[in-house]
MIKE-995137 format. One record per residue: residue in three letters; x, y, z of N, C-alpha, C in turn. Coordinates in steps of 0.05 Angstrom, whole numbers, plus 5000, padded with zeros to 4 digits. Example, Ala and Ser with C-alpha at 12.3 -4.5 7.8 and 13.67 -1.06 7.14 Angstrom:
BEGIN
ala526448865156524649105156526449345156;ser525749555142527349795143525850015157;
//
This chain:
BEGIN
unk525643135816525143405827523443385852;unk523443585872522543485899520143635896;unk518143565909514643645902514243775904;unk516243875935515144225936516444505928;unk519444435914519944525889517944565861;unk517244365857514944355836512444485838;unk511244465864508644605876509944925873;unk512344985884512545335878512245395847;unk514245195838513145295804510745355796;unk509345145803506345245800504945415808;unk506445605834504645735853505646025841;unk508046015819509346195796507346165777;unk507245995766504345945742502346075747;unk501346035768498846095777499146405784;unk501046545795500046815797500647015766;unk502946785759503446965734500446925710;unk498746705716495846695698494946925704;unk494547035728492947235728492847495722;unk495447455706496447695694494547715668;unk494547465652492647455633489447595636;unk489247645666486447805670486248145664;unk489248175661488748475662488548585640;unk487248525615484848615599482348615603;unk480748545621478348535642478748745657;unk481348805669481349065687481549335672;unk483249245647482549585630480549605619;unk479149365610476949445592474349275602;unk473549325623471849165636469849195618;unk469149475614465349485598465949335567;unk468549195558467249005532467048785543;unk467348735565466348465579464548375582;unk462848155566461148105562459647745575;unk459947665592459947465602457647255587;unk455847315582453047165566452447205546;unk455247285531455247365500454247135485;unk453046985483451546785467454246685438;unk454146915435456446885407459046735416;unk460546795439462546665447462246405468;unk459646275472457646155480460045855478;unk460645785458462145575453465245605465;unk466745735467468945815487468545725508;unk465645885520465345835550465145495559;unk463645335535463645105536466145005543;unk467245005529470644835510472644935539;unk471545215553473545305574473245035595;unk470045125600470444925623471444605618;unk470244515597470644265596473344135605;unk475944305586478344395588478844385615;unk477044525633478344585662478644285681;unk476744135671475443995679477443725680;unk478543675646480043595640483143625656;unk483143865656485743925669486843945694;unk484443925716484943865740485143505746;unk482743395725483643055731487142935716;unk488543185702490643155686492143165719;unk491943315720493943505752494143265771;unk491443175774491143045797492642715801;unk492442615773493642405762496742345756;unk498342765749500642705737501542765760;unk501442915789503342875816503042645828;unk502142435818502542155826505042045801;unk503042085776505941875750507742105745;unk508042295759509642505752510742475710;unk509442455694508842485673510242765651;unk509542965663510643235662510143345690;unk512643545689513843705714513944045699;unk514744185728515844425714517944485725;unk519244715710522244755717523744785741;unk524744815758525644865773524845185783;unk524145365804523245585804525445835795;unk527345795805529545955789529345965758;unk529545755744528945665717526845735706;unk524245745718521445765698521946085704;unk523346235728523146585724524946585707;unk526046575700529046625684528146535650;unk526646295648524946285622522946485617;unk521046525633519446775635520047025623;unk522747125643524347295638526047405622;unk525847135600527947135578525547315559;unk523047085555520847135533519747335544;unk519047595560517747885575520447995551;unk522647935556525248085538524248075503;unk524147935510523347835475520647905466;unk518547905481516448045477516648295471;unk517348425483518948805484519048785466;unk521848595446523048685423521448595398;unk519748455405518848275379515448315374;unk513148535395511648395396510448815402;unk509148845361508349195368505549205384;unk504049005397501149085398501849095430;unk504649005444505949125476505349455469;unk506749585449506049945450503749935443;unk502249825444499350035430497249875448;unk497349655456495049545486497149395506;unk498649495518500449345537498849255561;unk496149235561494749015576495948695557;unk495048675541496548435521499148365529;unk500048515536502648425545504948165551;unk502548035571502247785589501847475560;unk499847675550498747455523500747465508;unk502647675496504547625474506547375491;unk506747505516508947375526508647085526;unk506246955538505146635536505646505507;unk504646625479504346525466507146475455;unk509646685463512146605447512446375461;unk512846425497513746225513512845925510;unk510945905503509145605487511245575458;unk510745795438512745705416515845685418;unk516545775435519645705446519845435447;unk518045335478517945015488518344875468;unk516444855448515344685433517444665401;unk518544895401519944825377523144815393;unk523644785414525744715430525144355421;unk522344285438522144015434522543835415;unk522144025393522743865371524743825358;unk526744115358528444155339531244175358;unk530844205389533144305402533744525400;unk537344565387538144815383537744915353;unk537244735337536344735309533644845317;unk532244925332530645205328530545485322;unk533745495325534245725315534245845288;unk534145645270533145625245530745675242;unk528545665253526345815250526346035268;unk526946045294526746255304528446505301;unk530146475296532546805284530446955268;unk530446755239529347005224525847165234;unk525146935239521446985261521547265275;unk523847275293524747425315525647785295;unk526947705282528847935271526347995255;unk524447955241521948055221520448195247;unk519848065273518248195284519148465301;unk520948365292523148565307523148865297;unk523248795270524048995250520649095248;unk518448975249514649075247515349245266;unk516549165295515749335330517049565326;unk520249555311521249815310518250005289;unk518149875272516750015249514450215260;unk512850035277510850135289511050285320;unk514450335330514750505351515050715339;unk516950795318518051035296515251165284;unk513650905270511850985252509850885254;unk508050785270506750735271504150575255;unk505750405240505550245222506349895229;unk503549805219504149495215503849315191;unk505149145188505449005153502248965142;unk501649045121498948995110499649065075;unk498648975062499249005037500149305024;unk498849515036498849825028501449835038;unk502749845060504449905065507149685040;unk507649405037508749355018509449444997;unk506949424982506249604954507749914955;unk507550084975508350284966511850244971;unk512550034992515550134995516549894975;unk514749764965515849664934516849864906;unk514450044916514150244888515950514901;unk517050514932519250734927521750684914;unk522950944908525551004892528350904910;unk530950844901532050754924533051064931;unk532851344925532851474936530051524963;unk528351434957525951474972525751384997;unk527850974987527450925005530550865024;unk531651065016534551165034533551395054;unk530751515060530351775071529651555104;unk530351275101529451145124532151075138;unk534251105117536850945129538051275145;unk537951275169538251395182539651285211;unk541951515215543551395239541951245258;unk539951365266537451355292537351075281;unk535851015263534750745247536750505250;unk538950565233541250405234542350315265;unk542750485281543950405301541350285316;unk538650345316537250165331537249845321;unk537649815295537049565280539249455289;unk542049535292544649305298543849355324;unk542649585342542649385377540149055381;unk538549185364535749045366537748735360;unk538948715331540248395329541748355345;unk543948465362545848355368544648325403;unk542448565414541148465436539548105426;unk538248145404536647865399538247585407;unk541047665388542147435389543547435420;unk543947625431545247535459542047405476;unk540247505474538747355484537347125474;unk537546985454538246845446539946525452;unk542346645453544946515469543346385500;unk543246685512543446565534540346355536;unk537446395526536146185525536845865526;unk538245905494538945565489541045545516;unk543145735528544045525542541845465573;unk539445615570538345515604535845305595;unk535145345562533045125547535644705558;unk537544765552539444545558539644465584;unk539344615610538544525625536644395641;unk534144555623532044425634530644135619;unk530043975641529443705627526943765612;unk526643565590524743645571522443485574;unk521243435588518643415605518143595624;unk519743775632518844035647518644315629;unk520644205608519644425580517444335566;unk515844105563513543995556511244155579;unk512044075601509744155621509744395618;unk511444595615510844875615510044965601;unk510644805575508144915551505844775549;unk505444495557502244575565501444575580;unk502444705609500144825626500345175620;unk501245255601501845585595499345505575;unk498945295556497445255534494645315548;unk493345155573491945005583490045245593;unk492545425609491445675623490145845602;unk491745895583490846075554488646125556;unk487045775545485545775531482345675557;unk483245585580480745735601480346015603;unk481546165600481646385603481146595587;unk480046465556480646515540478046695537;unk475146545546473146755545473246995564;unk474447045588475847245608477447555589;unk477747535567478947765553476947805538;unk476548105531474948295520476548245489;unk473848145464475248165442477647975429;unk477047825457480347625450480247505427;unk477947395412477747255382479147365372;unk479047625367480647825343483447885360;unk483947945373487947905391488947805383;unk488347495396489547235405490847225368;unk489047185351491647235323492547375320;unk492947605322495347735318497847775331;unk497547705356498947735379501947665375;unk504147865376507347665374508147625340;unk509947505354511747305329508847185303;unk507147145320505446985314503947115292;unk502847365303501947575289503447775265;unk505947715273507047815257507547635229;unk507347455238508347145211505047135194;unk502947225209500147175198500647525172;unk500847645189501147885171502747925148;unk505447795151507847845129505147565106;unk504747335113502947095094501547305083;unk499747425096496547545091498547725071;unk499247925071500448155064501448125023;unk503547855026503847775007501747644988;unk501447465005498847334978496547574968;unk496347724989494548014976495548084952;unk498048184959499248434929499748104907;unk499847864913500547634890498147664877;unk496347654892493447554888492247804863;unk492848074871492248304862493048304834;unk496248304841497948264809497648134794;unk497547814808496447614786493547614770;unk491947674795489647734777489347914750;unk491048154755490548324732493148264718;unk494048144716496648064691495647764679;unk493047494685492147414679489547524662;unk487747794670486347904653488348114624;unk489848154630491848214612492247994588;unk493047774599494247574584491847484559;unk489247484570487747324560486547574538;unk487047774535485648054521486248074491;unk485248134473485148134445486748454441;unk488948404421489548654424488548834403;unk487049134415484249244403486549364374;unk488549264355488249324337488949144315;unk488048954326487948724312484648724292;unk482948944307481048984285481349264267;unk481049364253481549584235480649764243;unk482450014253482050264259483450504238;unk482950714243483050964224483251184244;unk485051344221485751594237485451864214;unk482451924211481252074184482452364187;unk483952454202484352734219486352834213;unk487952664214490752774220492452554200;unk494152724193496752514173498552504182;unk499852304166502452114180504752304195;unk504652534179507352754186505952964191;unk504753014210502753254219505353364242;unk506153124255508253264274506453354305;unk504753084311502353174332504052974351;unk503353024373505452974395502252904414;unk502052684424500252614450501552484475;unk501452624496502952654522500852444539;unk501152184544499952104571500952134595;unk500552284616502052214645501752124661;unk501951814666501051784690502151814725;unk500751994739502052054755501951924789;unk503352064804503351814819502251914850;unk500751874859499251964887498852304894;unk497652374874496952644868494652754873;unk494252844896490952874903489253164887;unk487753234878486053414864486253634884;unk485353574909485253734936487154004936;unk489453794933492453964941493754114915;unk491954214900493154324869492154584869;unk495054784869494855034872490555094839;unk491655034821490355034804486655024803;unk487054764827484954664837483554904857;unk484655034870482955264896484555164919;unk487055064917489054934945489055204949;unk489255244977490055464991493855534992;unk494555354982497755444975498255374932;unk499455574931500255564917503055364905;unk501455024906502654804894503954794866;unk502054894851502654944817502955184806;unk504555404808504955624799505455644774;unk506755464764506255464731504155374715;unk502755104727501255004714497555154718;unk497455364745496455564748495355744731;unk497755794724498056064700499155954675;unk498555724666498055654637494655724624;unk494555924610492255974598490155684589;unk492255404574490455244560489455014584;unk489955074603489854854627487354734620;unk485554504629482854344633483154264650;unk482554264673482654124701480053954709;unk479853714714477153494727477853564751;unk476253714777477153714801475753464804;unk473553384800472253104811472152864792;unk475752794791476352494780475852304803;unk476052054791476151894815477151574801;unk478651554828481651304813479651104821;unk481250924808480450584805479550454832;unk483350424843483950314857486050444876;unk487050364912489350424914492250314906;unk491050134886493949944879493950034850;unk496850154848496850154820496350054804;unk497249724803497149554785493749564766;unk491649644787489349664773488949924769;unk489450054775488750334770490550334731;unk492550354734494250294711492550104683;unk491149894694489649684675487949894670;unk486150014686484250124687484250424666;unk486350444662486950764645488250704619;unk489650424620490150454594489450144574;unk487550094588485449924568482350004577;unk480949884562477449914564475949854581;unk477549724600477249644635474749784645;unk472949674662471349774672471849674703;unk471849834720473149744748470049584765;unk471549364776468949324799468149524820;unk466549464833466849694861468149504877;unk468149334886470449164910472249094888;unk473049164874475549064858477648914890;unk478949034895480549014919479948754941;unk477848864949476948584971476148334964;unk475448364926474348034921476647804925;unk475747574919477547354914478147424892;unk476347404873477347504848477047794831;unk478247894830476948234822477248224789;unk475048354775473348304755473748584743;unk475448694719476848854716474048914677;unk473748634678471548724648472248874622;unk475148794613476548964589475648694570;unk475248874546475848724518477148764502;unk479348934505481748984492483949044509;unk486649004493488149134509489249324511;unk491949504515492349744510492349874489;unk490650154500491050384479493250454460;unk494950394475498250344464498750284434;unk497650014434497449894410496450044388;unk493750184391492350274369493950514353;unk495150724380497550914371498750804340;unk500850574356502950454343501350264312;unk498750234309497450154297496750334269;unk497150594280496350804265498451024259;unk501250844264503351044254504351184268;unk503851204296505351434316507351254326;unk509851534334511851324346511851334372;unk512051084394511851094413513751084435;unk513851264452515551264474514851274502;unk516150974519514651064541517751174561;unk516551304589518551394603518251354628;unk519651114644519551014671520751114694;unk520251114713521751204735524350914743;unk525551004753528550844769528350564778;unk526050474785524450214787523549964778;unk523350084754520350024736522149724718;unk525649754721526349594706525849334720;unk524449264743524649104774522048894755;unk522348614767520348474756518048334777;unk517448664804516248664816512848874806;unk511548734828508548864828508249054810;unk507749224801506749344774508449324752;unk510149374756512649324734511649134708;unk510848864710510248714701508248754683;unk505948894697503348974682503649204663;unk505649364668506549694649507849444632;unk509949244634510149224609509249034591;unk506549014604504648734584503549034566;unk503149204585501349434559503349554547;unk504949634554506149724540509049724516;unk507449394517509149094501509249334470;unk507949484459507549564429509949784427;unk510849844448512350184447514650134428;unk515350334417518350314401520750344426;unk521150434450522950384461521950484487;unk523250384515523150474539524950634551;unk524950874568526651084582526651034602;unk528951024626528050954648530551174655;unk529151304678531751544691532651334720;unk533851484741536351304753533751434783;unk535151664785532751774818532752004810;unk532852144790530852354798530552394754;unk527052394763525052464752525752664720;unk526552924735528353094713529052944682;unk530852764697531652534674530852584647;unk528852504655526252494639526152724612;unk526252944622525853244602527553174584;unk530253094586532853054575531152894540;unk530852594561530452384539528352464515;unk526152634532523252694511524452894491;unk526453184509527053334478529153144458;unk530052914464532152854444530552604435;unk527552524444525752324422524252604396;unk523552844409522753024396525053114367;unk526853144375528753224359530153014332;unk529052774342530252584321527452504306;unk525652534318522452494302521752604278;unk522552864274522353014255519653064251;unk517453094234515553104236512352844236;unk514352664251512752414255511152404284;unk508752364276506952424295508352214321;unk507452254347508852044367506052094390;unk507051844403506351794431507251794455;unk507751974470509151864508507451814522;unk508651594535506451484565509151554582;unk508851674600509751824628508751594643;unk510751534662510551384695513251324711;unk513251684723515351654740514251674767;unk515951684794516251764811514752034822;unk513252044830512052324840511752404860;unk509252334871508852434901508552204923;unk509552034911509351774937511751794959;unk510351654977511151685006513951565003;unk515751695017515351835038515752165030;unk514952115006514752384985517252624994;unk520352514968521952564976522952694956;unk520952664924521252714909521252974901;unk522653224913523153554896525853604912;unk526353814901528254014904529654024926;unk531753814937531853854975533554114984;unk534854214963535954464975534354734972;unk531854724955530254894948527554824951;unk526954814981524554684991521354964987;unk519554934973518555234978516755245001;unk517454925023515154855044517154725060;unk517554865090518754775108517954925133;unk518354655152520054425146519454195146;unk520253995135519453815125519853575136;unk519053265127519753005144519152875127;unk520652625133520052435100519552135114;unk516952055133516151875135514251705126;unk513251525128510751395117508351435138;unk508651455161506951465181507451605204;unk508351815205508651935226507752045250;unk509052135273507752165305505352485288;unk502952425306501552645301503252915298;unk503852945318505553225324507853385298;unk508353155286510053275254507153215230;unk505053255236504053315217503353515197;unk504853715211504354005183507853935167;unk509353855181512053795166512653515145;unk510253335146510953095123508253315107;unk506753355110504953545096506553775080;unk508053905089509754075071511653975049;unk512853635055513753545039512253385015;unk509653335030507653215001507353484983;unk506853704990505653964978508454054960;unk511153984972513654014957513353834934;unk512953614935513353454916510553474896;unk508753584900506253694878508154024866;unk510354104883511254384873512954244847;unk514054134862516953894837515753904811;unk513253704815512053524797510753894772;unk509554054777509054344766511354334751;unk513854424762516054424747516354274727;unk516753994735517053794719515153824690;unk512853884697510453784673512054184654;unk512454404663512354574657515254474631;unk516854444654519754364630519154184619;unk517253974609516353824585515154014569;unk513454114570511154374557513654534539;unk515554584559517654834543518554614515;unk519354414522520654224498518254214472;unk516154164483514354214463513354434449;unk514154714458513554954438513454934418;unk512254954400511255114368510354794354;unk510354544368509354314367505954354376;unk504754194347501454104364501353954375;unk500453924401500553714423498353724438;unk498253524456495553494477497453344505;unk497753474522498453294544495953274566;unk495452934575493852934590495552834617;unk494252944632495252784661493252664676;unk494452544687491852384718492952204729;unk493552214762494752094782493651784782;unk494551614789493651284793491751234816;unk492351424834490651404874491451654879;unk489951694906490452014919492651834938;unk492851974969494551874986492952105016;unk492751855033491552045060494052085074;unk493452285086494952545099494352585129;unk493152355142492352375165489452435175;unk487852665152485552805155484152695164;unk483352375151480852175151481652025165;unk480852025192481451755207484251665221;unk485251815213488251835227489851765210;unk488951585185490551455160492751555146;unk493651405148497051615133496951355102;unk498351405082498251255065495451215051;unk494650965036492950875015491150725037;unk488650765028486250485042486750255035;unk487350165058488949885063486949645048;unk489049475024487549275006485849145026;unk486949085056485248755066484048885086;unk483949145095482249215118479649255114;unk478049125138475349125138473649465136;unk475649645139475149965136476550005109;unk474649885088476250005065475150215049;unk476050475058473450695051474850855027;unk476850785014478350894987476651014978;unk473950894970471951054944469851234961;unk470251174989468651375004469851645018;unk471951655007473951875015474952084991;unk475752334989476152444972478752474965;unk480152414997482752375009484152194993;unk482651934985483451734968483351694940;unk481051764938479751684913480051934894;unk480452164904480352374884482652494877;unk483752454844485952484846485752694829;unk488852884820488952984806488752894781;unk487353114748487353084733487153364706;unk488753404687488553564671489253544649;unk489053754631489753714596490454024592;unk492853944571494154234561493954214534;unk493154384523493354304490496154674480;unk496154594459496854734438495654944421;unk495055184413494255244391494355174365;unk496955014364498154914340496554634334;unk495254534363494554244358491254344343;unk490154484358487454574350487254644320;unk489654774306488654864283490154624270;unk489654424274490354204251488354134229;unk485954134248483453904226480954084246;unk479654194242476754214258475054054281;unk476253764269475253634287476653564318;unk479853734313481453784343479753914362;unk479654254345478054484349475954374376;unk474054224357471654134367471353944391;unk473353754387474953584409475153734439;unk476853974428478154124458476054354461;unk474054434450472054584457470354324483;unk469254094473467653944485469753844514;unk473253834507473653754538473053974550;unk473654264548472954474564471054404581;unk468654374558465754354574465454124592;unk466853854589467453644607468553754635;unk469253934641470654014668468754034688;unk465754084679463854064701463353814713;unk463653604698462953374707464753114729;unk463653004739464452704747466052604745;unk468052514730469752364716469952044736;unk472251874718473351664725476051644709;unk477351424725479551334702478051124681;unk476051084677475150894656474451104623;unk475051344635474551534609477251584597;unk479651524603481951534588481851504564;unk482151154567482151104551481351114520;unk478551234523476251344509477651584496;unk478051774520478452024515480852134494;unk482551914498485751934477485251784446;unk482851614451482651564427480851844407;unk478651924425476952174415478552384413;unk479852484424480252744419482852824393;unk484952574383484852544358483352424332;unk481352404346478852244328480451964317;unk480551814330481651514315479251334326;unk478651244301476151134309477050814297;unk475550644322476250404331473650344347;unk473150004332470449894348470249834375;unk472649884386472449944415471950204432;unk472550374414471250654420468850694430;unk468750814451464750874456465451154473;unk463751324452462851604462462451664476;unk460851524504459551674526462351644547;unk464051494537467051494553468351704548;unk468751774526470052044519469352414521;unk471052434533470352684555470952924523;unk472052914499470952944476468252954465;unk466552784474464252684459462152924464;unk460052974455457553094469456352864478;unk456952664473454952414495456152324513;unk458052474520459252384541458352314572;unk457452114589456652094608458552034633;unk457652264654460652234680459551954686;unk461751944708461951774726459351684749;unk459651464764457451484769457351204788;unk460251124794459950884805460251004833;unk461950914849462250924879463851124885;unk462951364902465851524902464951754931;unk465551954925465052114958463252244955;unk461752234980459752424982459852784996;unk461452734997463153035012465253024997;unk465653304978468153414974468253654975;unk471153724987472454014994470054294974;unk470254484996469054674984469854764949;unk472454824949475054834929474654624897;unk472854364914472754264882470154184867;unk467554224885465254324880463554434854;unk466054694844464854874827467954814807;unk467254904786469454974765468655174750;unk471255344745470155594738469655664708;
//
C-alpha cells in the first residue's frame, strides 16, 4: 500500500476521533478534568499515548499493521454508523454517543472478522437482531431489557402479549432483518477485501483512540458499558441471571421448609360438612389508589362499591415487585427482607410451608384456579406449584379470566356440603393491561403498551382503570355463585404497577436498578386489598362473628402481605403452632405493619371510614 494512501487513512482516523469529543461539547459542565476519582484513566491515557506514538513511529518503517485503503475504511465506517442506527437504543436517547456506539461495534466487527472470517456471522446475526429488536423496543416504548420488563412479558397472557403483534410492529421487524442481513452481505464482501493487517490496524488504532480519550467524556465509566451490541449482550446476561437468581432463591427456600402440618393442628369451629367456602385471591398488579371503593375518583368498582360486607386495607403493602416473592410471602409464614430484591441472597425467613397444606390437613377440599400461563415451567409458575403441591386439583382457563366463574360454580356444585378452599391466580391488571371487556370499554380511549410516549398517557391509564372495571365484575360473578353459602373471600394484589406518576416509571421498580424505590412509593408498593364475608358464614360458631367484627376494626391499620397468612388461618380459628396473633388482622393483638413502605399516601387512603 503506498504511504500516502495510508497517511489519508489516518488523516480519516484522526478527524473521525474527534467525533468522540462531542460529549464534552454537549455536556461540558460534567466535565471534570482533576476529578481525582478518575485520576487513574488520566494515568493509563497518557501512558497509552505515549506508547502509541513510539508504536506509529516504528510501524511506518516495519509496516507491521496498515489501514485500509481510504475508500475502504469510509465504506467500513459507513457500514457500522448503519448498524449503529439499527442496533444501538442509547443513539435515540444521547446521540452525542453516537460516534462511541459506532467505534465499539467497528472494533468488534475487526476482531471477530480476525478470527472467525465469515464464520462471524454466527455470533454476529443473532447479537445484531437482539439489539435490534431492544432499539426498536425503546424507539416505540421506551424501554430497555432489565429484569422488570422480562418478568412481566413472561407473566403476560398470549392474548396480552398479541396487543404488540401489530402491522406497524411486524412490518418494522421483517425491514429491520432483511435491511440487517443486506447489510450484512455487503460487509463480509468489503471485510474480504481488505487485507487483514489493515483490519487488525483498524481495530487497534480505533481501540487505542477510545481509550486516550477515554477520560475526555463526561460520565464515560458508566456509557462505555452499555454502549451497542455490547450493552445490549451485558443487559440480556444481567437481566436473566436476576429473575434465575430471584426464582431460584425462593424455590430453594421452598424446598428446604417443613410442611406446617406435619405438626397437629385443629379446627374447634367449624365441622367437616359446615359447607364453609374460603376464597383466596391473589391478584395481579392492582393498586389500592385506583379502587372505585377506595375514594378513586372514577368509579373502578361499582359492584364491589356497593357490596354492604366489603373490608377494605387502603394501606397494604406488597412484598416485592416480583411475584415469585410476593406469592412466598402470602402464602407461607415468610417474613420479607427489606432489600429482598437487591441482595445476593434474599432472606425470605419462613418456617413452614404453605397455608395450603393445613386447609387440606383439616378436611377442606382444595381448589386452585390459574390463569392461561401458569401451566409454563417458567418464573413463578414453579413456585405456585411447590405451594400449592397439597391442592386436590388445578383449573387453568385458556385467555380470558371469566373461565374461571364456570369451573368454581361446577367445584361448588359437586362439593355438596364439604367445606373447601380456592386460591385464585389469574390474569388481571398486568401490562399491557388488556385484560376487560374490548367491545365494552367503560374508559376510552385506550392503548395497550408497556411503556408508552408521554402524550398517550390518559389512554394506557384508561385501559389499566378498565381492567380494575373487568376484575369488579369478575370478583362480583364469583360472589353470585356463592349465594346462600358461608364464605369469606379475601383478596390482595401481589405488587401495585407505576403509571408514569413517579418519576416517569411505567411498569414495576426495576429488580437491579440503583433507584429501587418500590417500598418508597405508594405507586408500587400499595396494593389493593379486601374481604367479603357472608351472613351465613358469621352465624356458624361465634367465634366467626368475632373474627369479622375484629377484621372490621383492622381497616384502620398498616397492613402487609405477611398477615395473610395468619389471617386465613384466624379468622376460621384453626389453630396451628405456627399461628401467631399479632399477624392476624382477626386477632385483638394484632400489630400493623411496620417495615419499609411510603411516607406519602394519596389523600383518598389516609382515613377509612
Amino acid at each position: 500500500m503506498p504511504d500516502n494512501t495510508n497517511k489519508t487513512s489516518r488523516w480519516i482516523i484522526g478527524v473521525f476521533s474527534l467525533g468522540l469529543m462531542l460529549p464534552l461539547i454537549f455536556n461540558a459542565e460534567q466535565f471534570a478534568p482533576f476529578d481525582l476519582q478518575g485520576g487513574a484513566s488520566w494515568w493509563a491515557s497518557s501512558a497509552l499515548l505515549i506508547i502509541a506514538i513510539l508504536f506509529l513511529k516504528y510501524n511506518s518503517k516495519k509496516k507491521w499493521l496498515l489501514l485500509p485503503t481510504p475508500g475502504k475504511l469510509l465504506a467500513l465506517l459507513g457500514i457500522c454508523l448503519l448498524l449503529t442506527l439499527l442496533t444501538a437504543p442509547h443513539v435515540y436517547s444521547e446521540p452525542e454517543m453516537t460516534i462511541h456506539c459506532m467505534v465499539f461495534l467497528t472494533i468488534a466487527v475487526c476482531l471477530l472478522w480476525l478470527l472467525m472470517r465469515q464464520f462471524c456471522l454466527i455470533l454476529l446475526v443473532p447479537l445484531l437482531i437482539a439489539a435490534a429488536f431492544e432499539t426498536g423496543a425503546f424507539i416505540l416504548y421506551k424501554v430497555l431489557f432489565n429484569s422488570m420488563v422480562l418478568a412481566e412479558t413472561l407473566e403476560c397472557s398470549r392474548e396480552e402479549l398479541m396487543t404488540y403483534a401489530t402491522a406497524t410492529n411486524i412490518s418494522l421487524l421483517i425491514a429491520s432483518i432483511l435491511i440487517l442481513a443486506l447489510i450484512l452481505y455487503v460487509l463480509c464482501r468489503l471485510l474480504k477485501t481488505i487485507p487483514l493487517r489493515s483490519t487488525g490496524g483498524t481495530a487497534l488504532l480505533l481501540a487505542v483512540i477510545l481509550y486516550i480519550l477515554y477520560p475526555f467524556v463526561p460520565n464515560s465509566s458508566s456509557s462505555f458499558s452499555q454502549l451497542g451490541v455490547i450493552g445490549t449482550c451485558k443487559r440480556i446476561n444481567r437481566t436473566i441471571k436476576d429473575l434465575k437468581r430471584a426464582s431460584n432463591s425462593t424455590t430453594e427456600m421452598l424446598e428446604n421448609l417443613p410442611s406446617p402440618a406435619a405438626k397437629p393442628s385443629s379446627l374447634p369451629h367449624l365441622k367437616e360438612n359446615d359447607g364453609c367456602i374460603v376464597i383466596f385471591h391473589i391478584g395481579e398488579s392492582v393498586r389500592a389508589d385506583r379502587c372505585g371503593f377506595n375514594g378513586y375518583k372514577r368509579n373502578t368498582t361499582p359492584h364491589l362499591s356497593t357490596n354492604p360486607h366489603l373490608i377494605s386495607w387502603k394501606r397494604c403493602i406488597a412484598a416485592a415487585p416480583l411475584t415469585v416473592a410476593s406469592v412466598a410471602v402470602l402464602l407461607t409464614d415468610a417474613r420479607r427482607d427489606q432489600d429482598f430484591i437487591k441482595k445476593e441472597e434474599p432472606q425470605l425467613r419462613a418456617t413452614c410451608g404453605s397455608v395450603i397444606e393445613l386447609f387440606k390437613a383439616n378436611n377442606f377440599a382444595v381448589h386452585c384456579f390459574h390463569g392461561a400461563l401458569s401451566r409454563q415451567s417458567l418464573r413463578m409458575d414453579k413456585v405456585m406449584r411447590m405451594l400449592t403441591a397439597a391442592c386436590d386439583k388445578r383449573h387453568y382457563t385458556h385467555d380470558n379470566v371469566m373461565e374461571s366463574i364456570d369451573q368454581i360454580g361446577q367445584c361448588i356444585q359437586q362439593s355438596g356440603k364439604r367445606n373447601m378452599f380456592f386460591l385464585i391466580n389469574n390474569e388481571g391488571s398486568h401490562s399491557p393491561f388488556y385484560m376487560y371487556d374490548q367491545e365494552n370499554p367503560p374508559f376510552t380511549p385506550t392503548l395497550h403498551v408497556l411503556s408508552p410516549d408521554p402524550s398517550y398517557f390518559d389512554d394506557v391509564n384508561n385501559a389499566y382503570d378498565n381492567c380494575l372495571h373487568y376484575t369488579d365484575l369478575f370478583v362480583h360473578r364469583i360472589l353470585q355463585q356463592l349465594e346462600g353459602r358461608p364464605y369469606i373471600y379475601i383478596y390482595v394484589s401481589d405488587h401495585g404497577e407505576y403509571l408514569s406518576e413517579y418519576d416517569g416509571t411505567w411498569g414495576r421498580a426495576r429488580a437491579t436498578d440503583d433507584r429501587n424505590f418500590f417500598h418508597q412509593t405508594q405507586e408500587g408498593c400499595g396494593v389493593c386489598a379486601f374481604a367479603i364475608t357472608s351472613p351465613q358464614f358469621e352465624a356458624l360458631h361465634p367465634h366467626f362473628k368475632q373474627a369479622i367484627a375484629q377484621l372490621r376494626q383492622s381497616r384502620q391499620l398498616t397492613i402487609g402481605h405477611e398477615h395473610f397468612f395468619h389471617t386465613l388461618l384466624g379468622v376460621v380459628g384453626l389453630k396451628s403452632d405456627y399461628y401467631s396473633p399479632s399477624l392476624d388482622l382477626c386477632s385483638p393483638q394484632v400489630k400493623p405493619y411496620t417495615g419499609p413502605q411510603p411516607e406519602i399516601w394519596p389523600e383518598h387512603l389516609r382515613t377509612t371510614p
